[in-house]
Biotite code that builds the C-alpha atoms (Angstrom):
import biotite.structure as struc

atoms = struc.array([
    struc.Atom([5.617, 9.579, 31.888], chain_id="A", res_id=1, res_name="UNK", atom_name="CA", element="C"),
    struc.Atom([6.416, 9.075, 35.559], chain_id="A", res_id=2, res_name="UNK", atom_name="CA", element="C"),
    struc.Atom([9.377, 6.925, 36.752], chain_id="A", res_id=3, res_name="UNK", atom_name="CA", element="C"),
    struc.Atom([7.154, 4.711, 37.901], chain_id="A", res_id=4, res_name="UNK", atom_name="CA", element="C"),
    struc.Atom([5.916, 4.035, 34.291], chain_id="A", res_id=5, res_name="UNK", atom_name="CA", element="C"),
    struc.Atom([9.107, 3.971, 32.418], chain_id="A", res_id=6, res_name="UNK", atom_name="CA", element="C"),
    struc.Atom([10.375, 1.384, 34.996], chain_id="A", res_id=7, res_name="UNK", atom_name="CA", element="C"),
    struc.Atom([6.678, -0.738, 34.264], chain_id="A", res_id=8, res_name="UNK", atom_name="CA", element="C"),
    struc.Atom([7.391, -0.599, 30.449], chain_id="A", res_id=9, res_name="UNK", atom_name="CA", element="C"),
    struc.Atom([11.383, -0.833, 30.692], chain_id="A", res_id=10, res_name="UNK", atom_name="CA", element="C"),
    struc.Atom([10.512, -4.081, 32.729], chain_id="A", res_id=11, res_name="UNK", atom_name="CA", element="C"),
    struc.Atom([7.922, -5.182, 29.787], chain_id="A", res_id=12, res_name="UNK", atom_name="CA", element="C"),
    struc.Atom([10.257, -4.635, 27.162], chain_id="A", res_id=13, res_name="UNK", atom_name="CA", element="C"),
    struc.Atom([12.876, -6.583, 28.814], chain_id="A", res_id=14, res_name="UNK", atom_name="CA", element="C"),
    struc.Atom([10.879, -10.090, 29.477], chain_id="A", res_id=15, res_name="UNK", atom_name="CA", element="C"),
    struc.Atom([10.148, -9.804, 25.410], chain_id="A", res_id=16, res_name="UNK", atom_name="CA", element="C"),
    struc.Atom([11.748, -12.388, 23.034], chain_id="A", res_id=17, res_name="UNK", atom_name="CA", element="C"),
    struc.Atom([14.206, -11.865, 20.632], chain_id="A", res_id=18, res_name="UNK", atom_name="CA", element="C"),
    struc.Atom([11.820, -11.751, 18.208], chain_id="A", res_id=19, res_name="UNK", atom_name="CA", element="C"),
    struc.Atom([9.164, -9.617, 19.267], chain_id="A", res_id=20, res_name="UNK", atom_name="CA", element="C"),
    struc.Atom([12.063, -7.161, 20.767], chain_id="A", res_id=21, res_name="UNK", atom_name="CA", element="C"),
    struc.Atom([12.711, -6.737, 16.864], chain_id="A", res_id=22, res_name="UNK", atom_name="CA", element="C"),
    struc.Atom([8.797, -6.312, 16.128], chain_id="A", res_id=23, res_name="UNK", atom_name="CA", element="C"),
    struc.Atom([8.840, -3.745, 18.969], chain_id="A", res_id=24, res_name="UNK", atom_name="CA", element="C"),
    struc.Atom([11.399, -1.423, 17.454], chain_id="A", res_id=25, res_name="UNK", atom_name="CA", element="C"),
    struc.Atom([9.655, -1.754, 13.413], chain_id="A", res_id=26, res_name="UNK", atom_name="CA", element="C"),
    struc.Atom([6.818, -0.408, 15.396], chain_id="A", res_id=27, res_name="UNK", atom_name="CA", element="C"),
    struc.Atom([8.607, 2.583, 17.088], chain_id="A", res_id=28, res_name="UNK", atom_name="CA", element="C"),
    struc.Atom([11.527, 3.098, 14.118], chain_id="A", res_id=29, res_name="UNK", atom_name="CA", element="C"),
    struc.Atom([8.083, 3.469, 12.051], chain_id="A", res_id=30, res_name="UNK", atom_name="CA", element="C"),
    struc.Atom([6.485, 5.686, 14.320], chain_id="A", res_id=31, res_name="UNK", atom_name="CA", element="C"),
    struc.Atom([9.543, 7.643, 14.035], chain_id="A", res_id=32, res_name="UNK", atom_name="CA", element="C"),
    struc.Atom([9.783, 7.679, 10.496], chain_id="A", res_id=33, res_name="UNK", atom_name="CA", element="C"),
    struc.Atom([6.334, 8.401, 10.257], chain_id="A", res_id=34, res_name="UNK", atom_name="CA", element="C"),
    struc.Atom([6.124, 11.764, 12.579], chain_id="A", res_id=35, res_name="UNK", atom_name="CA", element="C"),
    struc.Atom([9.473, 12.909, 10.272], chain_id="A", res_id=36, res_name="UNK", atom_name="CA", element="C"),
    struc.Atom([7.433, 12.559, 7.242], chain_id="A", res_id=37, res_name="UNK", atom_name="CA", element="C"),
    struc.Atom([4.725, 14.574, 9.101], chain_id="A", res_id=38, res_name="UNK", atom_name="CA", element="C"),
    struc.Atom([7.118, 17.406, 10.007], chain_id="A", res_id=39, res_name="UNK", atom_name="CA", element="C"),
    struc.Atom([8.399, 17.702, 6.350], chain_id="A", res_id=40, res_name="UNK", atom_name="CA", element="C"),
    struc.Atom([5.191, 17.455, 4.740], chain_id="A", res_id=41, res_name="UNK", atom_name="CA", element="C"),
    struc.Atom([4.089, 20.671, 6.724], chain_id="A", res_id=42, res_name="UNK", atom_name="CA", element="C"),
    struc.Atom([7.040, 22.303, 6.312], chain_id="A", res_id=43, res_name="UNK", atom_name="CA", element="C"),
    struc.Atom([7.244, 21.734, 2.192], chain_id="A", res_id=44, res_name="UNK", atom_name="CA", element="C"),
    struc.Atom([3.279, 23.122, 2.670], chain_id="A", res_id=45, res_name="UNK", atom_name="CA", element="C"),
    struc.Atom([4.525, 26.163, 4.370], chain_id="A", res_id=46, res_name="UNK", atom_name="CA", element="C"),
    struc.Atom([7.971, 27.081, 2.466], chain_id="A", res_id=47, res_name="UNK", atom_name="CA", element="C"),
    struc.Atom([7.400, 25.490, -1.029], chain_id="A", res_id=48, res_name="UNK", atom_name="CA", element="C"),
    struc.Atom([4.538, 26.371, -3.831], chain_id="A", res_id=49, res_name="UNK", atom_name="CA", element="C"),
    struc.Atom([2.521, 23.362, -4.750], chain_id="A", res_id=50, res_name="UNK", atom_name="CA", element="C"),
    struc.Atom([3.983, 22.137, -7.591], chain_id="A", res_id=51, res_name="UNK", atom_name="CA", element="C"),
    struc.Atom([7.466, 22.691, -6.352], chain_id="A", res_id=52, res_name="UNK", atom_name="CA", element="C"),
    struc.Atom([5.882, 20.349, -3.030], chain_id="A", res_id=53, res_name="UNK", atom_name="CA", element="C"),
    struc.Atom([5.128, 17.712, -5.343], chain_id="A", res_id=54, res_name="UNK", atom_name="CA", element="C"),
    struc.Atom([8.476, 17.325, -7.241], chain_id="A", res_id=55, res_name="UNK", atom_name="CA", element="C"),
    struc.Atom([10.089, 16.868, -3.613], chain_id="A", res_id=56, res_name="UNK", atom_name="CA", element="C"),
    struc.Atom([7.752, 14.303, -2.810], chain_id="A", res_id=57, res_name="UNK", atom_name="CA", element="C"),
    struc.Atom([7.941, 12.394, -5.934], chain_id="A", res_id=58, res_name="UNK", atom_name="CA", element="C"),
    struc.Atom([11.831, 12.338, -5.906], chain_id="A", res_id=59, res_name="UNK", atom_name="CA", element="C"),
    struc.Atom([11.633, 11.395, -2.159], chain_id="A", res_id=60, res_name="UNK", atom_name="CA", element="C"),
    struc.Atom([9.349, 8.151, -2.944], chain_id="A", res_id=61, res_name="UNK", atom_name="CA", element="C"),
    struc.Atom([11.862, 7.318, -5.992], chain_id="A", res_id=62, res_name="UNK", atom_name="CA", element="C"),
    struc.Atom([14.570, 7.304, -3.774], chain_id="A", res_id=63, res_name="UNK", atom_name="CA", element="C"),
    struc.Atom([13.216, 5.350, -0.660], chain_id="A", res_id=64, res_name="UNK", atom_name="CA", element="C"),
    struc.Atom([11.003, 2.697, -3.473], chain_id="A", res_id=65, res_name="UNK", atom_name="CA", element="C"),
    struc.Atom([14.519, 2.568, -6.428], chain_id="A", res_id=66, res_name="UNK", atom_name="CA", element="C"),
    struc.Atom([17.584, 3.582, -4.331], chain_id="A", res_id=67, res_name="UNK", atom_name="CA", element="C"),
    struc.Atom([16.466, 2.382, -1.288], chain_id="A", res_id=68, res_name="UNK", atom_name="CA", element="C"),
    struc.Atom([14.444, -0.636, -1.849], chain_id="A", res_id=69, res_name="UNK", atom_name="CA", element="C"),
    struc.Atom([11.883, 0.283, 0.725], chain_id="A", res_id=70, res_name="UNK", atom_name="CA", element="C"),
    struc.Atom([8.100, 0.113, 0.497], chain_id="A", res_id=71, res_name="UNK", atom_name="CA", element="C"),
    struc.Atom([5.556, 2.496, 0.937], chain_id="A", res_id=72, res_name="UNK", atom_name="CA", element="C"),
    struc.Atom([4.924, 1.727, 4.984], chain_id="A", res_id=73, res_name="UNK", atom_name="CA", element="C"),
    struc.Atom([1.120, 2.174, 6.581], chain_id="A", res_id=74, res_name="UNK", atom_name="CA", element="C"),
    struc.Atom([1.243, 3.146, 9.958], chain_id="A", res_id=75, res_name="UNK", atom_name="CA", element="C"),
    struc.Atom([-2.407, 1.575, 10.723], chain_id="A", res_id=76, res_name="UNK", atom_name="CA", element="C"),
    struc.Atom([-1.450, -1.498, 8.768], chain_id="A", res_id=77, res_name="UNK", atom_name="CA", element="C"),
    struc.Atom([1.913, -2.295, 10.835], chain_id="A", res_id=78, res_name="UNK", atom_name="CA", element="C"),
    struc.Atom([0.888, -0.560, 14.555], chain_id="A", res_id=79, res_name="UNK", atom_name="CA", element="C"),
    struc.Atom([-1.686, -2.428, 15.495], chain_id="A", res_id=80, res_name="UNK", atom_name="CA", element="C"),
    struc.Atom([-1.259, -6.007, 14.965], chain_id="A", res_id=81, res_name="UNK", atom_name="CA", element="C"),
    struc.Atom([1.972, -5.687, 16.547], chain_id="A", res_id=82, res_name="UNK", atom_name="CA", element="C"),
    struc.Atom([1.804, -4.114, 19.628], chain_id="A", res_id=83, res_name="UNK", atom_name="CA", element="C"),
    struc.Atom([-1.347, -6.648, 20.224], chain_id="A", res_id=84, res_name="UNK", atom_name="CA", element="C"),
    struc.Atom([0.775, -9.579, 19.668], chain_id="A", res_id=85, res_name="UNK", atom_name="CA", element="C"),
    struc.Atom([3.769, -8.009, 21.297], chain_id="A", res_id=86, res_name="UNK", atom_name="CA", element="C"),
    struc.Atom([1.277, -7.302, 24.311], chain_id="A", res_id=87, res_name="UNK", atom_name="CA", element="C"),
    struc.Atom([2.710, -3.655, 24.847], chain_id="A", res_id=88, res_name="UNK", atom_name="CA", element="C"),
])
């Protein structure tokens, strides 16, 4: 991204509401989240056999769903009616 740019979307993000500020970062904090999950996922697929893979990704969904009290999250679901009403 050129300087130009990130001054174009640092502007943008700066004439947002309160509200859609916060709708902003779910998007990008799930983003996040989302390419971490990615990373582990192929490195469990790489390092760990099968069955040992899918005892560390049942214990991870027990603790984000029953410690954590946080949802499955859908990328697709979130991502795009957001950043349309956010208009970024």
């Amino acid at each position: 991204m050129t300087e130009t740019e990130q001054r174009r979307h640092f502007q943008r993000i700066k004439s947002l509401s309160t509200n859609k500020f916060w709708k902003y970062m779910n998007v990008l904090h799930t983003r996040a989240y989302t390419k971490a999950e990615n990373h582990y996922q192929e490195a469990m697929d790489i390092v760990l056999t099968p069955k040992q893979k899918a005892a560390v990704v049942a214990k991870a969904n027990e603790i984000r769903e029953l410690w954590d009290g946080m949802p499955p999250i859908t990328l697709d679901a979130t991502e795009d009616a957001e950043m349309r009403e956010l208009g970024v």
